[in-house]
VODRENLUM-320819 format. One record per residue (C-alpha): residue in three letters; chain; x, y, z. Coordinates in steps of 0.001 Angstrom, whole numbers, plus 500000, padded with zeros to 6 digits. Layout:
N
 gupa nupa     c1     c2     c3
  ALA    A      X      Y      Z
...
This chain:
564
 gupa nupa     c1     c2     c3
  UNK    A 914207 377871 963964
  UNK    A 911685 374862 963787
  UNK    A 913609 372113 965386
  UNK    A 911994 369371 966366
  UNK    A 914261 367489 968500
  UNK    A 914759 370927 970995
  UNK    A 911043 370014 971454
  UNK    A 911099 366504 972390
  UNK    A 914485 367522 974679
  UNK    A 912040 370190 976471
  UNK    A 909443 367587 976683
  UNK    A 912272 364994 978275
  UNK    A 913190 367875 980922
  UNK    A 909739 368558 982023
  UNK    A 909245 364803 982447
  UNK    A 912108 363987 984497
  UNK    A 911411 367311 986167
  UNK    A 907934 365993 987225
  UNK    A 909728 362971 988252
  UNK    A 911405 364450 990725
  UNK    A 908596 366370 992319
  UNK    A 906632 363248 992517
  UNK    A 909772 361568 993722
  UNK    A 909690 359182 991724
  UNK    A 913527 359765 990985
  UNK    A 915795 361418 993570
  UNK    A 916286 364893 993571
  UNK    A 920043 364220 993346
  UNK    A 919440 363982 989224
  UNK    A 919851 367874 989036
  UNK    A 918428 369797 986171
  UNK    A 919441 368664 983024
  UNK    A 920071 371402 980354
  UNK    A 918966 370794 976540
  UNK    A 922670 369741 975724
  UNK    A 922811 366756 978302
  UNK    A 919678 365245 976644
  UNK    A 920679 362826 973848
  UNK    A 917922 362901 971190
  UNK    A 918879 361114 968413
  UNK    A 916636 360122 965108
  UNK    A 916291 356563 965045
  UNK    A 917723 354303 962467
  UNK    A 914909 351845 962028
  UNK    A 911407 353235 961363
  UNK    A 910425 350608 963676
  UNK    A 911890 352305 966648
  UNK    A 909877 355209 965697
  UNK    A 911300 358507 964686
  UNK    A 913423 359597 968013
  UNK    A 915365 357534 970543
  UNK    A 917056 358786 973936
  UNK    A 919129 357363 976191
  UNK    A 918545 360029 979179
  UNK    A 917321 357064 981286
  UNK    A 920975 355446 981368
  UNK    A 922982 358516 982284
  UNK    A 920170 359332 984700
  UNK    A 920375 355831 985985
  UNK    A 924412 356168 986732
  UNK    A 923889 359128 988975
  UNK    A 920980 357362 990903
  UNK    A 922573 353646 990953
  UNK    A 919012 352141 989573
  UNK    A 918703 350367 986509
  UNK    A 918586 352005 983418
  UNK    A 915175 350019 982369
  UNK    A 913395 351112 985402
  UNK    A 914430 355005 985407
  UNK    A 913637 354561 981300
  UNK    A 909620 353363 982791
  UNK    A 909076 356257 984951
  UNK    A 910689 358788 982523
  UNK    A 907957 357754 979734
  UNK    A 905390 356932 982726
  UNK    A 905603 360852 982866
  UNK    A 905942 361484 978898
  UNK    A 902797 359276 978412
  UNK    A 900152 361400 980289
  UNK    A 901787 364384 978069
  UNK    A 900543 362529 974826
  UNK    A 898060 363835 972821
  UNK    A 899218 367169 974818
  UNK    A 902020 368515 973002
  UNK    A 902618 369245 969114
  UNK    A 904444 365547 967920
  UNK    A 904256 363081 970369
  UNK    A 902027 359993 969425
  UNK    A 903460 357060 971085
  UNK    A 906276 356840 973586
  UNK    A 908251 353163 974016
  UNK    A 910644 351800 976037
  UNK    A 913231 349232 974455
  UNK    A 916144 347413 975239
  UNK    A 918009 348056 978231
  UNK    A 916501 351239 978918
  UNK    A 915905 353657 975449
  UNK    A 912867 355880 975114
  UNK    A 911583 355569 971460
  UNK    A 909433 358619 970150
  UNK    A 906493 357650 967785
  UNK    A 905718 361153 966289
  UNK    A 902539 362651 964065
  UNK    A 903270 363563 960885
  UNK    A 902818 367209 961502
  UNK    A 906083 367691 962313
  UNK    A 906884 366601 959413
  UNK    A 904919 368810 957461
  UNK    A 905904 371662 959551
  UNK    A 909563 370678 958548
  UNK    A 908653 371174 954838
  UNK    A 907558 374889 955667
  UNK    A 910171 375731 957933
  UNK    A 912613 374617 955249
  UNK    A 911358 377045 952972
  UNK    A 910754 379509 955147
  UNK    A 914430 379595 956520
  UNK    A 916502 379207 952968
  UNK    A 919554 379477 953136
  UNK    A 919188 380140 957275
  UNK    A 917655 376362 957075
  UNK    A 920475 374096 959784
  UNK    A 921761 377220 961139
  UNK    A 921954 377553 964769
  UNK    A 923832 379562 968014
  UNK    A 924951 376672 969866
  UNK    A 928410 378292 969694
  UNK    A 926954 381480 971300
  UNK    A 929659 383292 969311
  UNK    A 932645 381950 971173
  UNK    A 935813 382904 969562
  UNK    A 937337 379882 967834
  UNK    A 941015 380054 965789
  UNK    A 941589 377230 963469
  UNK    A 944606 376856 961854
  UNK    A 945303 374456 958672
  UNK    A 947574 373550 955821
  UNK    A 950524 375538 956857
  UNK    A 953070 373717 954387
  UNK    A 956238 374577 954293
  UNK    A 956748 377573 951589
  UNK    A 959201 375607 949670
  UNK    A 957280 373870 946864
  UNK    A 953934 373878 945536
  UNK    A 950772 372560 947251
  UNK    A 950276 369313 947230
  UNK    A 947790 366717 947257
  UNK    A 948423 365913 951107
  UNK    A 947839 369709 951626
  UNK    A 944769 369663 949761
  UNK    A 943078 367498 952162
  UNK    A 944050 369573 954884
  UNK    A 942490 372343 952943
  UNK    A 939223 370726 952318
  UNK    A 938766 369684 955498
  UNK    A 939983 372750 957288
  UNK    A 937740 375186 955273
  UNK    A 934805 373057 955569
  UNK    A 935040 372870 960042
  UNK    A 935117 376097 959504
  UNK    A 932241 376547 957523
  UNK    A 930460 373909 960014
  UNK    A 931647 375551 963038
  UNK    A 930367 379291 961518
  UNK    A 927111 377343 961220
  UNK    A 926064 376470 964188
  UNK    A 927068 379983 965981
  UNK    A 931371 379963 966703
  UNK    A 932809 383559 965517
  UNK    A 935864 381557 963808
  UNK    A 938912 382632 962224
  UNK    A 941521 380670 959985
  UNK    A 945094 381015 959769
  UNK    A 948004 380188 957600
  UNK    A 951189 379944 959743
  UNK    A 954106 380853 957466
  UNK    A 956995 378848 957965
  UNK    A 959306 381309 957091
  UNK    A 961957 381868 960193
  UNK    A 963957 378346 959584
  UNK    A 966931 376868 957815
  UNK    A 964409 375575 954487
  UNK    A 963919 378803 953034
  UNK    A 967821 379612 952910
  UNK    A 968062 376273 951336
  UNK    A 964828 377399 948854
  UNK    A 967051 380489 947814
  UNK    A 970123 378533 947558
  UNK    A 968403 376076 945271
  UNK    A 966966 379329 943086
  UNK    A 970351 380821 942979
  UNK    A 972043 377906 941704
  UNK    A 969325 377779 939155
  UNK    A 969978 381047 938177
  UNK    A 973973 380354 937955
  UNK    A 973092 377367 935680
  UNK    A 970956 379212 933391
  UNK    A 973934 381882 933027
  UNK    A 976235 378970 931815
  UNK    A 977701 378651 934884
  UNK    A 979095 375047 935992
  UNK    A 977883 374398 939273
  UNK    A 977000 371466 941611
  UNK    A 973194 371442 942511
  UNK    A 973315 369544 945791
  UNK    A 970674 366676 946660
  UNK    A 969961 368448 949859
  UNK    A 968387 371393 947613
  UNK    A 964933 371071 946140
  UNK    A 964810 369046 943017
  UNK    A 961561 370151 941659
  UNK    A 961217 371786 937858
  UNK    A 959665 374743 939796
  UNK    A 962782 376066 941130
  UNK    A 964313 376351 937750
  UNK    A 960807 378538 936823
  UNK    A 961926 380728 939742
  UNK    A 965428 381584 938624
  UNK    A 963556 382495 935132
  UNK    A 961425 384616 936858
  UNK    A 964637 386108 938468
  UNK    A 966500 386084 935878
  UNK    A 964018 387773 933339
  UNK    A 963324 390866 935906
  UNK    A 966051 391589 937715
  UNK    A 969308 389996 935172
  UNK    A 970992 393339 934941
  UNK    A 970798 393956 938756
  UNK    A 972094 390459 939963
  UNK    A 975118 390578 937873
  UNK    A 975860 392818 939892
  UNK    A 975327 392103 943446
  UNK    A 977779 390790 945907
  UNK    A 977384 387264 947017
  UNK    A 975917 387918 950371
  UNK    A 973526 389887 948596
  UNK    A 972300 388025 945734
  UNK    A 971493 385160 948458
  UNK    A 969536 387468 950455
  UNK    A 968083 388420 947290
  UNK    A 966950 384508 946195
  UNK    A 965569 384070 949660
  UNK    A 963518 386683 949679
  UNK    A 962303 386746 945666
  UNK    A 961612 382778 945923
  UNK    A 960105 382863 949276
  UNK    A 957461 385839 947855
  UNK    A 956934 383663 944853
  UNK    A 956410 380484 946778
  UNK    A 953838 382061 948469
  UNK    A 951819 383563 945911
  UNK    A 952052 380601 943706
  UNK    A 950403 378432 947109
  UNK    A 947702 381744 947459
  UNK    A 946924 380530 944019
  UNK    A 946596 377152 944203
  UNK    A 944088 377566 947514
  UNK    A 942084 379635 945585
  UNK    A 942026 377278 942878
  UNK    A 940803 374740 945222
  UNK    A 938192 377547 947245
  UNK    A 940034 378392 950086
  UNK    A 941038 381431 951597
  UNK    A 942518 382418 955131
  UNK    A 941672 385524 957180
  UNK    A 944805 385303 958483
  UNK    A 948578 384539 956756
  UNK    A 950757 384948 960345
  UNK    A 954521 384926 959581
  UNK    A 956817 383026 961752
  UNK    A 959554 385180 961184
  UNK    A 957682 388442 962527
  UNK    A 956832 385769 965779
  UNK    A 960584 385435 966013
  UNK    A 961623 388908 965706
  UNK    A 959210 390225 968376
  UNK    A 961203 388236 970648
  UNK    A 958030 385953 971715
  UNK    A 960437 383340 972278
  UNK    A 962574 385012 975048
  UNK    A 959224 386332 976615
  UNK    A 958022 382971 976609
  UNK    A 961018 381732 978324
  UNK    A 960955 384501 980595
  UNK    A 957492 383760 981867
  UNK    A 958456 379931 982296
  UNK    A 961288 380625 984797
  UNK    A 958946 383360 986517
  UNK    A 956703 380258 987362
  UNK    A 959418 377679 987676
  UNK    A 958262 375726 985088
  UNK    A 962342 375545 983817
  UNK    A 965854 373780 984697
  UNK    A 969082 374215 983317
  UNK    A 970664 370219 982288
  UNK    A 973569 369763 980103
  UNK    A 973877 373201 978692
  UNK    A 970311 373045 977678
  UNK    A 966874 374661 979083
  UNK    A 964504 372256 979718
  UNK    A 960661 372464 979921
  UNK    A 959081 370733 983066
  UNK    A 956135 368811 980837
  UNK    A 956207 365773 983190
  UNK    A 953968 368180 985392
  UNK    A 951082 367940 983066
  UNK    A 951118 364759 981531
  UNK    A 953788 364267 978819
  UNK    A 956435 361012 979816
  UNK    A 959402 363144 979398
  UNK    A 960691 366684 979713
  UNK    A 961289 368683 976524
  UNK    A 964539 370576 975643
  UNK    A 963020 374551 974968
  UNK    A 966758 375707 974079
  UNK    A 969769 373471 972981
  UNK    A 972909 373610 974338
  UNK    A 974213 376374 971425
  UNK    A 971652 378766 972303
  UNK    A 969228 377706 969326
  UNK    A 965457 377138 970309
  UNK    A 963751 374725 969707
  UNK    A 960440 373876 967454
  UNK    A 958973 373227 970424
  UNK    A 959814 376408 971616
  UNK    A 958597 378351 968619
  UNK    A 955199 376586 968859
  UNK    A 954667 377100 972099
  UNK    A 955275 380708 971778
  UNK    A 952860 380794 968469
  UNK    A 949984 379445 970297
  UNK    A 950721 382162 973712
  UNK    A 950270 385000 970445
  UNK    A 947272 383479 969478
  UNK    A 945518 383343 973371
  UNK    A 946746 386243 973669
  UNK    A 944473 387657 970649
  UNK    A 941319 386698 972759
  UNK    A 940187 383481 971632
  UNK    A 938669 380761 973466
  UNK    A 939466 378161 971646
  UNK    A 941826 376726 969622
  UNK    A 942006 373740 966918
  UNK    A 945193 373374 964801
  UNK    A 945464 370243 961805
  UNK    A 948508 368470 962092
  UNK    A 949992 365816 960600
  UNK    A 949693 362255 961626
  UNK    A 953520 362738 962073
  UNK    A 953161 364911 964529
  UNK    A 951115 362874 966753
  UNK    A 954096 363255 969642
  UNK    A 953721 366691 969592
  UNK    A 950665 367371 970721
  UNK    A 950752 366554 973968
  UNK    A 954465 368608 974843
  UNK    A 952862 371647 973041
  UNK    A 949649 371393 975206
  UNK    A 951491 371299 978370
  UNK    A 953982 374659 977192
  UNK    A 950320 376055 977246
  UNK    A 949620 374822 980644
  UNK    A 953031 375711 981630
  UNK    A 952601 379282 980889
  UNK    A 948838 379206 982610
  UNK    A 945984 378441 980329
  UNK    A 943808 375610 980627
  UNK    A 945027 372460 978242
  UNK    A 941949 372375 976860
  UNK    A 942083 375346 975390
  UNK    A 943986 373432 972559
  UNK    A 942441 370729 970555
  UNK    A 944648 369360 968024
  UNK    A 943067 367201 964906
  UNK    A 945488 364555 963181
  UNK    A 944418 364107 959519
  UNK    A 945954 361114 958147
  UNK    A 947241 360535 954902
  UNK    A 946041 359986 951481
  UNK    A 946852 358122 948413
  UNK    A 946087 359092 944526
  UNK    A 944811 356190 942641
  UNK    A 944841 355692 938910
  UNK    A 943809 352627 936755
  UNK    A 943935 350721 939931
  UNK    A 947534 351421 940456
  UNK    A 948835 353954 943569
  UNK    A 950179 357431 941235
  UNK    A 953697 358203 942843
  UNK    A 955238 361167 940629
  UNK    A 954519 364418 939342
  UNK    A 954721 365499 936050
  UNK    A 956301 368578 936894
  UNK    A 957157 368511 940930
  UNK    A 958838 365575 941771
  UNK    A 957554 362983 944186
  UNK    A 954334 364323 944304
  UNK    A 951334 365582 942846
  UNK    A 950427 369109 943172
  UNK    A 946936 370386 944328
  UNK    A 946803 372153 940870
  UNK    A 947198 368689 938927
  UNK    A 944908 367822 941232
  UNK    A 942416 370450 940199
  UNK    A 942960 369816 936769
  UNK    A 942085 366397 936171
  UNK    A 939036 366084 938034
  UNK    A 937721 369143 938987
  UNK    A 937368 371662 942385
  UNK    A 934265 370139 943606
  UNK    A 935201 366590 943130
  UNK    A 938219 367306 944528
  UNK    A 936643 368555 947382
  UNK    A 934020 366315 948051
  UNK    A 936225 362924 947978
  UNK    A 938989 364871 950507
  UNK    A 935517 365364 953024
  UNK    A 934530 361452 952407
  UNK    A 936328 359619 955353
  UNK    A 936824 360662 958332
  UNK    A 939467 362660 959193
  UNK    A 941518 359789 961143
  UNK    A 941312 357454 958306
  UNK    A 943304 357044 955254
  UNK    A 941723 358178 951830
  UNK    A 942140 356321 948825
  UNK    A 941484 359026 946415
  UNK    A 940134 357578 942678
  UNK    A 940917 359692 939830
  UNK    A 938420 357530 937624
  UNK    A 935955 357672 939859
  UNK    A 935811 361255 940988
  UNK    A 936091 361887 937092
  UNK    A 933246 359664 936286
  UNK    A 929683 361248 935350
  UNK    A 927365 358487 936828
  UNK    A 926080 357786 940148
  UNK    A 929111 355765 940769
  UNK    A 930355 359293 941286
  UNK    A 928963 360477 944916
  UNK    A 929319 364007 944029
  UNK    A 928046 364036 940327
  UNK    A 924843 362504 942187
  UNK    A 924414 364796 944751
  UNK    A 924925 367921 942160
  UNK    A 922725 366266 939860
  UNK    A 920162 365835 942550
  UNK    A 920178 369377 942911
  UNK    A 919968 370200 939147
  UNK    A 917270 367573 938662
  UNK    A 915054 369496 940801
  UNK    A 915961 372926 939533
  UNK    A 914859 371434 936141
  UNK    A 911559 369985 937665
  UNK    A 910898 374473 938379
  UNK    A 911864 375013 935443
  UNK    A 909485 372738 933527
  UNK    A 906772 373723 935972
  UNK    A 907454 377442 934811
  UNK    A 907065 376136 931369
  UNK    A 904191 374605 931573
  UNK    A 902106 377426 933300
  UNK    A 902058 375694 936930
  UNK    A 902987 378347 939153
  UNK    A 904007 377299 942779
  UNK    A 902685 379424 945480
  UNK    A 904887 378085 948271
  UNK    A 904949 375650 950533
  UNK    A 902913 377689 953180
  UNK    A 899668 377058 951339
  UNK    A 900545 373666 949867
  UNK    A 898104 370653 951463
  UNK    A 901204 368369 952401
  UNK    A 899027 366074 953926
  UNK    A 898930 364978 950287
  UNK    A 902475 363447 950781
  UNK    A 901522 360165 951728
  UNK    A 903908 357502 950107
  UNK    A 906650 356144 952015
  UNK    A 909581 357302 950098
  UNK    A 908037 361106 950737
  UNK    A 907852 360763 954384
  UNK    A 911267 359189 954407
  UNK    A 912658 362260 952913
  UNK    A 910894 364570 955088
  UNK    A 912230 362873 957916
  UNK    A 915740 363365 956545
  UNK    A 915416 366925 955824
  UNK    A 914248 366959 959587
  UNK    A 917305 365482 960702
  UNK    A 919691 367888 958881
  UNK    A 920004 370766 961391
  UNK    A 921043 367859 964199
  UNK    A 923237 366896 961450
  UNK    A 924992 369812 961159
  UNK    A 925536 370474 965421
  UNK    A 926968 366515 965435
  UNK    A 928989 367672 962448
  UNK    A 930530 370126 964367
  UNK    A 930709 368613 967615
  UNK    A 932463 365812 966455
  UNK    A 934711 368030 964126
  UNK    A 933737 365876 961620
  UNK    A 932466 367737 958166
  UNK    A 932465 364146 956039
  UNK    A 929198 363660 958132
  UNK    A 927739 365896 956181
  UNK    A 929336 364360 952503
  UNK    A 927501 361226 953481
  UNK    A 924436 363350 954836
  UNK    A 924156 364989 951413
  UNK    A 924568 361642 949660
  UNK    A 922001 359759 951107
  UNK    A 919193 362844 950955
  UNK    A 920294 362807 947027
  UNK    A 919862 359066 947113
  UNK    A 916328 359544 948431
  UNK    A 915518 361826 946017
  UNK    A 916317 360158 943034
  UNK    A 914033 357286 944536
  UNK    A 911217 359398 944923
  UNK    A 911830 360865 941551
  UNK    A 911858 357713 939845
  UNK    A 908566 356213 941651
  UNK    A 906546 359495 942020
  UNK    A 904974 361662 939494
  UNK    A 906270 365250 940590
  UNK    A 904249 366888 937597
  UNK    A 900686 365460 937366
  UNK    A 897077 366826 936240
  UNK    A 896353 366470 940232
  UNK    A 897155 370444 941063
  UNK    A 897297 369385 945164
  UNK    A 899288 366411 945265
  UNK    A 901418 368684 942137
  UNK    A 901830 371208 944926
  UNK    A 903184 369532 947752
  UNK    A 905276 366946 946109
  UNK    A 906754 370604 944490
  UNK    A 907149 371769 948404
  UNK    A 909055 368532 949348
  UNK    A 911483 369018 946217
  UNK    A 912453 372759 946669
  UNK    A 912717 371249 950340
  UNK    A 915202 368989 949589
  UNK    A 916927 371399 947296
  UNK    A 917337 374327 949751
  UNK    A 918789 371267 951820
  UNK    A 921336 370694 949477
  UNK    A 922494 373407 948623
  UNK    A 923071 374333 952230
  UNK    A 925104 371264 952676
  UNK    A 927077 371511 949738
  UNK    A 927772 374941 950602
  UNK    A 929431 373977 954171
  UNK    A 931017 371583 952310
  UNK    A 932529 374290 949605
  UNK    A 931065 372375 946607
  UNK    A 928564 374204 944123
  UNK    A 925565 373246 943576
  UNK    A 924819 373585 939602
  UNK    A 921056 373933 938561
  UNK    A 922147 372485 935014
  UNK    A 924203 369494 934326
């Protein structure tokens, strides 16, 4: 795919190559492969259109300064001018950046590779297929999904999207919390439910769950199964509740994802994990290596060894493992399904667990990196101003479906992806409810449907686009057109930093200032004229920016409506 900044990265190699046969720089400088070339697109115009800063990592290795290694780099890209497809000007700045002045050709050939590629357009292989297993959400199945969850959800399904992208062969999971004490306290709190609706008088304890959804349970129950629970035994019946509220539970948070656009290839049940017996192999294989000790009654995991600043208790002095324990033996099940990496999105609360589960990996003899662990923080729900603390129907907090329902999926979605993921999100219900560009995603999406209306009236009105192929976009001459070619350009780098960073609210902001541009350009430039050329190519540039779009949005999980 037409990528302009593999091109200046290839022109970057062969000039430090030649470099180093004219020993110019020392042959100590290696070969530098197209991912240890920073190419970036410049910020300011006046910089010109591409900046690296090769010259100062070269500069470490050779113990020169960074200007000087910068001079012979573009020494050697200067003769090339006027030699390759886009370079026009090389510069050297600051304390030692190249700056890349390019010809507007690429810029044209953008346009046409845009529409060429569709939907392919910011697609890529830099994962070279490697097997990636990212894990997300995984609430507890005791109450509905909330708002905290839905961020987790966005977010998750959208690195996923961004990792598929750009060439990972990645699967999601949904690990089940299903093995500890919370759902026999979920059935307990259905059963009592249940006794209450039957007239009985009985205490419903504040350790149970307090939500109005639990009493919708025991209805449930109740309605399908009356004649059969009256006459159970009481071991029974509470096997009964823990099993009928845990299956409804879980459908009822299957619904709610879909709701919100998300789906899992994988649901993975912690109670199956425990009744393999993955814990006891576990444990087995950590005394085989001497990774173990026995203190006060309780088995203790040697995590000093790699890094944590205590050792962890893997079974307490009862017999009864540990979370730590469980986890450890959850992620051993997943390496031992083949995959080379994996990313799991905690919590900011469980910020001291990450480094004890990471060395239980090591421990058991996989590399710690094949664990990455992102910490989404928090968010808040704002309304009128004022921070929204209760739920109409859940308690204290507001469900994903509530959620859902008062703004909608794809606003929903698209002010979860805003921040980045370590920040905390104040979420606006006016806002993300508004219909004005106050709204980031109503003016993205109406970007998009703006220029599905500008085909339309083209259609209308006889003028029939033959593609951007045989457009003359040298026709595109006003600033705010080249600006927007440049940042359709950009949008396939966008996408690899995206997912290199593990950050998909790059590509929120990415999408907001392309529809920004647009609407400029629409608002000082006559898409429809009596001029059939300039008609033509300023038609290329906006299905351009569409395809763009709608690409984005896509990753994102946000539609892209061609009416609004």
């Amino acid at each position: 795919m037409h990528n302009v900044a593999e091109d200046v990265r290839r022109e970057i190699r062969a000039a430090v190559a030649n470099a180093i046969a004219s020993s110019e720089l020392a042959a100590q400088v290696g070969e530098y492969q197209t991912h240890e070339v920073p190419v970036e697109f410049a910020r300011d115009k006046s910089y010109g259109d591409f900046a690296t800063t090769v010259a100062m990592l070269l500069a470490k290795r050779l113990g020169r300064p960074p200007r000087q290694v910068a001079e012979v780099i573009a020494a050697s890209l200067k003769s090339a001018v006027g030699k390759t497809r886009y370079i026009r000007r090389v510069e050297v700045a600051g304390a030692g950046f190249i700056n890349f002045f390019l010809s507007r050709a690429w810029l044209e050939e953008t346009i046409r590779a845009v529409h060429a590629a569709g939907p392919a357009y910011g697609r890529s292989d830099v994962g070279r297929g490697k097997r990636v297993q990212l894990e997300f959400v995984s609430a507890n199945p005791t109450g509905p999904m909330n708002v905290v969850n839905a961020r987790a959800a966005a977010v998750g399904a959208a690195l996923a999207n961004v990792l598929e992208a750009v060439g990972y062969d990645v699967s999601t999971e949904y690990y089940i919390n299903d093995a500890g004490n919370q759902v026999a306290v979920l059935g307990e709190s259905v059963e009592l439910r249940y006794r209450q609706l039957q007239g009985e008088n009985v205490e419903f304890p504040e350790r149970c769950y307090q939500g109005l959804y639990i009493m919708d349970i025991a209805r449930e129950a109740a309605a399908e199964h009356g004649e059969r629970l009256k006459t159970m035994a009481p071991a029974e019946r509470a096997r009964f509740f823990r099993e009928f509220a845990l299956s409804r539970m879980l459908e009822s948070q299957k619904r709610s994802l879909a709701r919100f656009g998300v789906g899992f290839d994988v649901w993975f049940s912690e109670r199956k994990l425990v009744e393999s017996g993955a814990h006891q192999e576990v444990l087995r294989i950590l005394r085989e290596r001497g990774m173990v000790y026995e203190k006060d009654g309780a088995t203790w995991l040697c995590s000093t060894k790699f890094g944590d600043d205590k050792d962890r208790v893997l079974v307490k002095s009862d017999g009864e493992y540990t979370y730590l324990a469980g986890d450890i033996a959850y992620h051993k099940n997943k390496l031992d399904r083949g995959f080379d990496l994996i990313i799991d999105i905690w919590g900011p609360d469980h910020h001291g667990h990450v480094v004890p589960t990471r060395a239980g990996i090591q421990a058991l003899g996989y590399p710690g990196e094949c664990l990455e662990v992102l910490l989404l923080q928090f968010l808040s729900i704002l309304s009128g101003g004022e921070r929204v603390k209760m739920s109409k129907r859940a308690g204290e907090f507001v469900t994903m479906d509530e959620l859902v329902d008062e703004v909608g999926r794809d606003a929903a979605r698209y002010f979860m992806l805003m921040r980045n993921i370590e920040s905390h999100l104040d979420f606006d219900l006016e806002l993300a409810k508004r219909q004005s560009q106050e709204n980031p995603v109503y003016y993205v999406q109406y970007a998009h449907a703006r220029i599905c209306s500008i085909f339309r009236q083209a259609e209308e009105n006889g003028v029939k686009f033959e593609g951007a192929a045989s457009a003359d976009l040298s026709r595109l001459e006003e600033e705010i057109e080249l600006d927007i070619a440049r940042k359709i350009a950009a949008y396939p780098d966008e996408v690899v930093t995206s997912a290199a960073d593990r950050a998909p609210n790059r590509l929120a902001k990415y999408a907001l200032d392309l529809a920004g541009l647009f609407h400029s350009f629409y608002n000082s430039c006559r898409v429809m004229s009596d001029d059939a050329g300039l008609t033509s190519a300023r038609l290329a540039l906006s299905g351009a920016v569409g395809i763009v779009l709608r690409n984005c949005l896509g990753i994102l999980g946000i539609s892209a409506p061609e009416k609004m």
